[in-house]
C-alpha positions as CSV (number, residue, x, y, z in Angstrom):
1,X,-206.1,-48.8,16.8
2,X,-202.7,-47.6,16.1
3,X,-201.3,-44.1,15.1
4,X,-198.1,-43.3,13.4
5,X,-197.4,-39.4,14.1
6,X,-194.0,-37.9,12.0
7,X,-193.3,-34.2,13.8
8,X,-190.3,-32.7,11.9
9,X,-187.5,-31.9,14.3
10,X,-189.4,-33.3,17.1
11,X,-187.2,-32.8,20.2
12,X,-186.5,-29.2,19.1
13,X,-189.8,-27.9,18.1
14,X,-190.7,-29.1,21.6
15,X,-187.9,-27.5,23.0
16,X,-189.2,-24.0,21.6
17,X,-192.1,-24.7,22.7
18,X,-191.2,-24.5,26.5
19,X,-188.2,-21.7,25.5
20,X,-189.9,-19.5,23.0
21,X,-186.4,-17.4,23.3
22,X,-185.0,-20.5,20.9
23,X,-187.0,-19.8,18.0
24,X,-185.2,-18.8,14.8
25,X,-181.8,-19.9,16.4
26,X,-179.2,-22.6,16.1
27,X,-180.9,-25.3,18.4
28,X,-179.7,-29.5,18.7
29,X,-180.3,-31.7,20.5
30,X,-177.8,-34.4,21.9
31,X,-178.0,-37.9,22.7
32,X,-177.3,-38.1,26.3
33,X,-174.9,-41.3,26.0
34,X,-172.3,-40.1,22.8
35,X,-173.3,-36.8,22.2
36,X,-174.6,-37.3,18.6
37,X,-177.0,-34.8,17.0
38,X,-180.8,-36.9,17.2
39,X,-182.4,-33.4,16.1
40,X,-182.0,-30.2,14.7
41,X,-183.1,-26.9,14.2
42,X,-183.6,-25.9,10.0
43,X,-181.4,-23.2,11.0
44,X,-178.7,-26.0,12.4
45,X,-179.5,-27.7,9.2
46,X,-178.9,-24.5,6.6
47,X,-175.2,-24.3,8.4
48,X,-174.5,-28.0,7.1
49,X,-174.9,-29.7,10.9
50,X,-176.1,-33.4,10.0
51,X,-177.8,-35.8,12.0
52,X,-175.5,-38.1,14.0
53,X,-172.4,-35.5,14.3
54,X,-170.6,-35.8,17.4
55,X,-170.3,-32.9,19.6
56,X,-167.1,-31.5,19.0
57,X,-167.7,-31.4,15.3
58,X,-170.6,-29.0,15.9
């Protein structure tokens, strides 16, 4: 049996899940090799971050 499981934001709602002090704030979350965006908060996404922005564009 196989299971294919889509969480929205994955990284970060797991994030505010062990820092409940995150919620409703501008989270993302970087990839540890080129510091691209591989998630983000809706409230990251409602200021026009995207996925895959480096760092310093942030």
């Amino acid at each position: 049996m196989f299971a294919h499981v889509d969480i929205n934001n994955c990284y970060v709602s797991c994030e505010c899940l062990f820092q409940p002090q995150l919620k409703s704030k501008v989270v993302v979350v970087l990839s540890n090799n080129d510091g691209c965006v591989i998630a983000r908060s809706n409230e990251a996404k409602a200021l026009g971050i995207k996925m895959a922005d480096a760092e310093f564009m942030v």
